[in-house]
C-alpha positions in Angstrom: -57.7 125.6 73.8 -55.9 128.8 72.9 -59.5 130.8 72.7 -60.2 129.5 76.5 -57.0 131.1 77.2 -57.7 134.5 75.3 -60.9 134.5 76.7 -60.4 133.6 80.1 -61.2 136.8 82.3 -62.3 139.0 79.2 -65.7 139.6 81.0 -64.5 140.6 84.2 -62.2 143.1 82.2 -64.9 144.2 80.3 -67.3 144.8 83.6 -64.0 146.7 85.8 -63.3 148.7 82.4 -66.8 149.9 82.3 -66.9 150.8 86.0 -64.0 152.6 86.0 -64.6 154.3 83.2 -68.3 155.5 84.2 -67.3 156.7 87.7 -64.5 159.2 86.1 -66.2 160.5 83.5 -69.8 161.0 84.1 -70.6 158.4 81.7 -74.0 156.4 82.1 -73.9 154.4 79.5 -71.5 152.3 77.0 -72.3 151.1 73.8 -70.1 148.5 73.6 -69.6 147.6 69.8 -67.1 144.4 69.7 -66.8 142.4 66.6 -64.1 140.4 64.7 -65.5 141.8 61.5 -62.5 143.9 59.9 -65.7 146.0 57.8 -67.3 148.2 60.3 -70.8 149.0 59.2 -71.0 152.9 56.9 -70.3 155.8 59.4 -68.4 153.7 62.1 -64.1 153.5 62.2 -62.5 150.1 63.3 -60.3 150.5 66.4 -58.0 147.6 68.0 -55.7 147.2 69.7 -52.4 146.8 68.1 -50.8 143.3 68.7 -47.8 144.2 70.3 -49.6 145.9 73.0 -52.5 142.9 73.2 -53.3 140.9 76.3 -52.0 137.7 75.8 -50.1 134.9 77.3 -50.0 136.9 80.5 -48.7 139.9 79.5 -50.4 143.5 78.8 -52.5 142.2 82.0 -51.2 144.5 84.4 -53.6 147.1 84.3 -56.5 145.1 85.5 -54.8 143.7 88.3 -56.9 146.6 90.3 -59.7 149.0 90.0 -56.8 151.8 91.2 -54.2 150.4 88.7 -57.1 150.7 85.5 -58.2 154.1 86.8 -53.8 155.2 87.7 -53.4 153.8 83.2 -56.4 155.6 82.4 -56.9 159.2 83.9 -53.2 159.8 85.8 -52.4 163.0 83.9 -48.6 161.0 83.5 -50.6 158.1 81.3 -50.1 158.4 77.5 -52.5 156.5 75.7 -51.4 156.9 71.7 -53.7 156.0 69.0 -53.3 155.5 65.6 -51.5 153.0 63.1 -48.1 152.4 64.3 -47.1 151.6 60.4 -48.1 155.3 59.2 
């Protein structure tokens, strides 16, 4: 039951994300590499997301209640998206 309820919605995400990222930056194509194997193949990094910012439960959701709201978190030149390990 709990995977139903992570995965509810994922695809639309997935499909709004993709949109919104093609139409503001050129982009044609996205090579979409999703996995929950922790040993990325040689050359490639893992990324995630780190749990405390993870959708789940309802939360972390706002950003996909719109096309404008994913492209406002995304591009607004006030939007900090930070990377990295928060334990280094």
């Amino acid at each position: 039951m709990k995977i139903k309820l992570f995965t509810e919605g994922v695809s639309e995400w997935r499909e709004m994300l993709e949109e919104v990222i093609k139409e503001n930056t050129g982009a044609i194509d996205i090579d979409w590499r999703i996995s929950t194997d922790y040993h990325p193949p040689e050359g490639y990094t893992w990324a995630y997301i780190d749990h405390q910012s993870a959708a789940c439960e309802g939360s972390n959701t706002e950003m996909f209640n719109s096309r404008d709201d994913l492209k406002n978190f995304l591009f607004c030149p006030d939007s900090l998206i930070q990377t990295g390990n928060d334990n280094e």
